[in-house]
N, C-alpha and C positions, 0 to 999 in steps of 0.2 A: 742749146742747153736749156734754152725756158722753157721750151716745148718737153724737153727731156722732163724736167722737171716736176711740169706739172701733170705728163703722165705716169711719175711716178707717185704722185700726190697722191689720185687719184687711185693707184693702183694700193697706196699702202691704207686707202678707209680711213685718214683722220688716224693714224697712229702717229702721235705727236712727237715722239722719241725719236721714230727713223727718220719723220721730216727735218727736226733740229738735226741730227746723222747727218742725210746728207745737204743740209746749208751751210754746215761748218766745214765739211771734207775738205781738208787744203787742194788736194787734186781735180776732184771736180768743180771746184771754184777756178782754178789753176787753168785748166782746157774748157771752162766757158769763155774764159779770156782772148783765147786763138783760136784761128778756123783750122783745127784738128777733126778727122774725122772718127776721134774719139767719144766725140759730142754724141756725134750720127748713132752711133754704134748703140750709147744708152737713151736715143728717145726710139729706136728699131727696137729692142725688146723690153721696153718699156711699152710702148703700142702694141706688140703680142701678150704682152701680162694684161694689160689693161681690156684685152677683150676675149680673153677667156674665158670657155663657154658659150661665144657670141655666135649665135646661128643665120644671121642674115649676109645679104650680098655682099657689103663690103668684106669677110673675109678672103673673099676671093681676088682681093688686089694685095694680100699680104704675102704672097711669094713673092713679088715684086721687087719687096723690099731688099731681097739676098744681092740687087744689081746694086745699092744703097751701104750694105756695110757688111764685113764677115760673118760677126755679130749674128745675125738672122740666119747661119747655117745651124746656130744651135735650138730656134725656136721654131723655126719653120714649117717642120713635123706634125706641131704640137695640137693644130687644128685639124688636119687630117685624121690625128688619131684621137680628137675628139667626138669628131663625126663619125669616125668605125665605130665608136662603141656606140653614138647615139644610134645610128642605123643596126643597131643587133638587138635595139628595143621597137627600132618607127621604121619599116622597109624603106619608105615615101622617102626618106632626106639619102636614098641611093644617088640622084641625082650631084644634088650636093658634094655628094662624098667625090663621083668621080670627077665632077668640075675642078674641085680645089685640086686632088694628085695630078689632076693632068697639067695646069696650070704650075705646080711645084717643078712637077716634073719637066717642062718647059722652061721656065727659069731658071733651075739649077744645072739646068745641060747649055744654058745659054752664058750663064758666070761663069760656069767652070770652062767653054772655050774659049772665051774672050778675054779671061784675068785671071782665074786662082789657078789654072796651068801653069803658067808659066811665073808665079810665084812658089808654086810647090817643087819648083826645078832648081831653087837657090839656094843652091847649098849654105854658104855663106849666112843664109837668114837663118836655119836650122840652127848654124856652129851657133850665131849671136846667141840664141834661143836656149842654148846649152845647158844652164844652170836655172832654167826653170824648166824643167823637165822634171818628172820623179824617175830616180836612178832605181833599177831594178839589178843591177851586181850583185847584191848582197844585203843581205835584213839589215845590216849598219845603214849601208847607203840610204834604202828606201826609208827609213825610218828619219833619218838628218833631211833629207830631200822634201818629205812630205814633210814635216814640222815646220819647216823654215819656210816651204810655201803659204804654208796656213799663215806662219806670221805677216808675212808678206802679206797674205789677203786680207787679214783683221788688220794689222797694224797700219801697212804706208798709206791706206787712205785719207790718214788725222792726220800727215803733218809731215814737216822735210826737217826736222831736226832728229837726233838720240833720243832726248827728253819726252819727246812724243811719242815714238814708235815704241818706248817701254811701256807709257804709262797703258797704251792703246792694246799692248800685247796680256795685261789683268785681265782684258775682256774675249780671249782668246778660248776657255772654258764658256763662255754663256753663248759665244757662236758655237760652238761642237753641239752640245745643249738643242740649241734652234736648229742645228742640222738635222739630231736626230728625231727632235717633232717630226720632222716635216718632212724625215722617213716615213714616221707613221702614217701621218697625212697621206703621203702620195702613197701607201700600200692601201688605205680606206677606201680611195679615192678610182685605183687603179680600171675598177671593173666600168666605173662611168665616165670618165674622162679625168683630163687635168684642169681645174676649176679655181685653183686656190693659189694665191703666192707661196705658202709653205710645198705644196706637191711642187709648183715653177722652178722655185729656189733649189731643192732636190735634184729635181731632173741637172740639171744644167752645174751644180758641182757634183754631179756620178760622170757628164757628159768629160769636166773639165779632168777629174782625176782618170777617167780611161784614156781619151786623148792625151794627157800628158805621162800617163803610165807608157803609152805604144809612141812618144818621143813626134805628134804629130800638128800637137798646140800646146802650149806652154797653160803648164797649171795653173801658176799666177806669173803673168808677162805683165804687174802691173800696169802699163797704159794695156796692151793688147786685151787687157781682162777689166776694162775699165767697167764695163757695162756690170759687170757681178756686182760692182759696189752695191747700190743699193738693195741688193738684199743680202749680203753681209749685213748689213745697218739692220736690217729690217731681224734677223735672226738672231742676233745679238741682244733685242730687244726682247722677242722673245721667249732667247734663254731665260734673261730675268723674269718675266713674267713667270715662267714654271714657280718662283715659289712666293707666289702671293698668299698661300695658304699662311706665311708665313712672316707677317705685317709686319713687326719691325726690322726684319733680314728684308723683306722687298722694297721697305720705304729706304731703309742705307741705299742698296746698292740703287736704287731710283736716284737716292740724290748722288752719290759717287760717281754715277753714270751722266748725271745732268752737269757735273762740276766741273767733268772730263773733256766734256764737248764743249761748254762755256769757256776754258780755258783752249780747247783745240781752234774756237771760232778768234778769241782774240791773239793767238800766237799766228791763225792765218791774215787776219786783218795787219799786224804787222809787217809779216814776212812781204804782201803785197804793195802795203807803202812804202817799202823799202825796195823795192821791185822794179815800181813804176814810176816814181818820182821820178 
């Protein structure tokens, strides 16, 4: 989880907001505490965020990663198809291009015979999985199903009481906000790669709403979606940022947003001495 951590440090450039985000998150404080490989899951795309763009050797050992956590079926892609588009401007990085697919392509036929086979055969884990799913029955359904996920992904990362997942659920508008930036982003971005945490962020809740649309990954499985946390934090932030045009509305919700997470950090510092002791 330190490793996790500080590539997402590193990943977020000194945006001071996500980092206080995720120091206080009761859950990611919570599973650095146990050897969960929930941990794994957020320094694996944390490492693909963090080297985005990156055109030397070492991308070629991040397929690897998919034997390391499930996590990495959603980023894995992402250099590959940075390198198609760079090679539709530079012929020369053809090489490139087919090393990493073949390599992907190698390790993802190698996890799926050795391990996600025979978990996609368990019924049982689907049923658990049930009510994070987006219900597709009926415009009621999907409309309660996708809201309640959203809260779920903005909210349970502050906190394991009522009190928290409300106060956590105000800021459930300035994530939507930072999602739909980072549409834009990744529509800008689309022709030359995926370069940015706003385009990252994008990709990976379009990936989670289809898969949990077709009942195949849970939209928000809070621990199974631990790894989104950090850019939840990171879009949340931001949302607010959109209206710095507009100083004293930005500096409130700056401090309303700093007061939140001051209080999220010592409602966690409790809740763990009362835990561990």
């Amino acid at each position: 989880m330190f490793l996790a951590f500080w590539a997402w440090l590193k990943a977020y450039k000194n945006n001071l907001l996500a980092v206080f985000s995720f120091s206080v998150s009761y859950w990611l404080v919570y599973y650095a505490a146990e050897l969960k490989p929930y941990s794994m899951d957020l320094l694996v795309v944390g490492i693909f965020c963090l080297l985005l763009g990156y055109k030397r050797g070492l991308i070629f050992f991040l397929p690897l990663l998919l034997f390391f956590s499930y996590a990495a079926i959603f980023v894995f892609w992402i250099p590959a198809y940075n390198l198609f588009m760079l090679w539709r401007k530079d012929k020369s990085t053809l090489p490139s291009l087919i090393t990493y697919i073949l390599v992907s392509m190698a390790a993802f036929i190698s996890a799926y015979s050795i391990d996600w086979r025979f978990g996609l055969s368990q019924s049982c884990l689907f049923d658990y999985w049930r009510d994070y799913f987006i219900c597709s029955d009926s415009p009621y359904c999907f409309i309660k199903s996708f809201t309640e996920g959203l809260r779920n992904m903005v909210a349970w990362p502050f906190g394991n009481n009522r009190l928290s997942l409300r106060l956590a659920s105000v800021f459930i508008p300035f994530f939507l906000l930072g999602i739909f930036l980072s549409f834009r982003s990744f529509l800008k971005e689309a022709k030359s790669g995926i370069k940015t945490l706003e385009s990252f962020g994008a990709i990976i809740f379009i990936e989670l709403f289809i898969l949990g649309l077709f009942k195949k990954y849970p939209f928000t499985g809070e621990r199974v979606t631990l790894f989104f946390m950090p850019v939840v934090f990171f879009m949340i932030v931001k949302g607010i940022e959109l209206f710095k045009r507009y100083k004293t509305l930005y500096f409130s919700l700056l401090t309303v947003y700093t007061l939140f997470l001051s209080y999220s950090g010592f409602n966690s510092l409790l809740a763990f001495l009362r835990l561990y002791r």
